[in-house]
Structures are given as C-alpha cells and as structure tokens.
C-alpha positions in Angstrom: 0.0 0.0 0.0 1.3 3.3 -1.0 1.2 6.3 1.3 0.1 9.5 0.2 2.5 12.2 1.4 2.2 16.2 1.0 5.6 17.4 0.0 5.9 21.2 0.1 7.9 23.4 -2.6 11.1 24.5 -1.5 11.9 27.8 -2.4 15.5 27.7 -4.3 17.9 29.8 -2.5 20.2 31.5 -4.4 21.5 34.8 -2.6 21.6 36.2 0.9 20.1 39.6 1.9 22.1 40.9 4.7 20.1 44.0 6.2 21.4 45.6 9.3 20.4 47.9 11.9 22.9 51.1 13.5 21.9 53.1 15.9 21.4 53.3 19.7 20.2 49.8 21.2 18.3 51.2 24.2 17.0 53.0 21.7 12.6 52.8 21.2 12.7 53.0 17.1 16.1 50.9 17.3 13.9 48.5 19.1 11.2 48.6 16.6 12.7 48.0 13.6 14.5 45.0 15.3 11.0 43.3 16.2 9.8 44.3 12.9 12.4 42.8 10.9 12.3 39.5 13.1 8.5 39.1 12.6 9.2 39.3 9.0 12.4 37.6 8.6 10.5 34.4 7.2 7.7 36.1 5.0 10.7 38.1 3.6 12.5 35.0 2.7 9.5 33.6 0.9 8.9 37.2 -1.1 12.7 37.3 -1.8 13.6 33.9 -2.3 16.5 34.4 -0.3 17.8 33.8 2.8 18.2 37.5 4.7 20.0 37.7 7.8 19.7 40.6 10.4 22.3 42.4 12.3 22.7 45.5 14.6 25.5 47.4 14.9 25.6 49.8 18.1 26.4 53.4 16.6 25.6 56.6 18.1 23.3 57.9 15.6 19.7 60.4 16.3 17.9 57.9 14.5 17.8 53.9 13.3 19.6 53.4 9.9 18.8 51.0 7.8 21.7 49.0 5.9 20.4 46.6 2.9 24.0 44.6 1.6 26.2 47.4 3.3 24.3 50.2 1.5 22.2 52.6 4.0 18.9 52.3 2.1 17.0 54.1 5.2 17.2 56.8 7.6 14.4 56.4 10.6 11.6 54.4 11.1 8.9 53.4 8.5 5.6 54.1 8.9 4.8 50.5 9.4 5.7 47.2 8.3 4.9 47.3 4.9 6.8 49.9 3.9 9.9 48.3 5.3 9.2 45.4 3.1 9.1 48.0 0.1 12.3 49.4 1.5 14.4 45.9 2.0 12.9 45.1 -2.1 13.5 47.7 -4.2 16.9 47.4 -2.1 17.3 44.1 -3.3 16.2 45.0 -6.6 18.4 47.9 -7.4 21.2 45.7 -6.2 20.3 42.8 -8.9 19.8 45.4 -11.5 23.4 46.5 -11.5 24.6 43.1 -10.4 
C-alpha cells in the first residue's frame, strides 16, 4: 500500500540579503525595527527567495539606519511594516539590476 505524502515546494535559495540595523540599542525605534524585521524575517524569505540575515551594529546615531547589503537604504523608522518590506525590495532589486 502506497502512502500518500504532502511534499511542500522548497523555495530555491540563491543569494543572501544581509540587512542591518545602527543606531542606539536602548534606543525605542532601534527596538522597533529590530522586532519588525524579526517578525518578518521568514515572510521576507518567501517574497525574496532568499535567505536574509539581520544584524545591529551599536552606533551613536539620532535615529535607526537601515543598511540593505552594506548600503544605508533608510534613515528612521517606516511608517509601518509594509513599507519596510518595500524598502528591503526595491533594495534588493536595485542591487540585482546593476549586479
């Protein structure tokens, strides 16, 4: 008898996105972004197909700034979520278009 088993797609891999946070740690919007970005560490992987990794790098900086493969892509915090999202890919993208 044959068993019937669900086998889910595996999204290919092929890059990394590496997007990093400076600032102030005991900072409030440092502390945001952080949480954000770990919420949606796994949907961005599925929208990207890529694995992204998050970092923070203590600087004494005003304000949370937003690295996307070493270049700052964002000064601040979003709005909200999804607008980080849109940040991190047109990041992504601009970085595959002159790739």
């Amino acid at each position: 008898m044959q068993e019937n088993h669900i086998i889910k797609p595996l999204h290919k891999v092929l890059h990394m996105v590496r997007v990093e946070v400076r600032g102030k740690g005991d900072d409030y919007h440092v502390k945001t972004l952080l949480a954000w970005l770990s919420e949606l560490k796994e949907f961005l992987e599925g929208e990207l197909r890529e694995r992204v990794e998050v970092g923070f790098v203590e600087v004494d900086s005003k304000c949370p700034l937003l690295y996307v493969d070493g270049e700052l892509v964002f000064e601040g915090l979003p709005g909200e979520e999804g607008y980080l999202i849109e940040i991190i890919r047109s990041a992504r993208d601009a970085r595959r278009a002159t790739a």
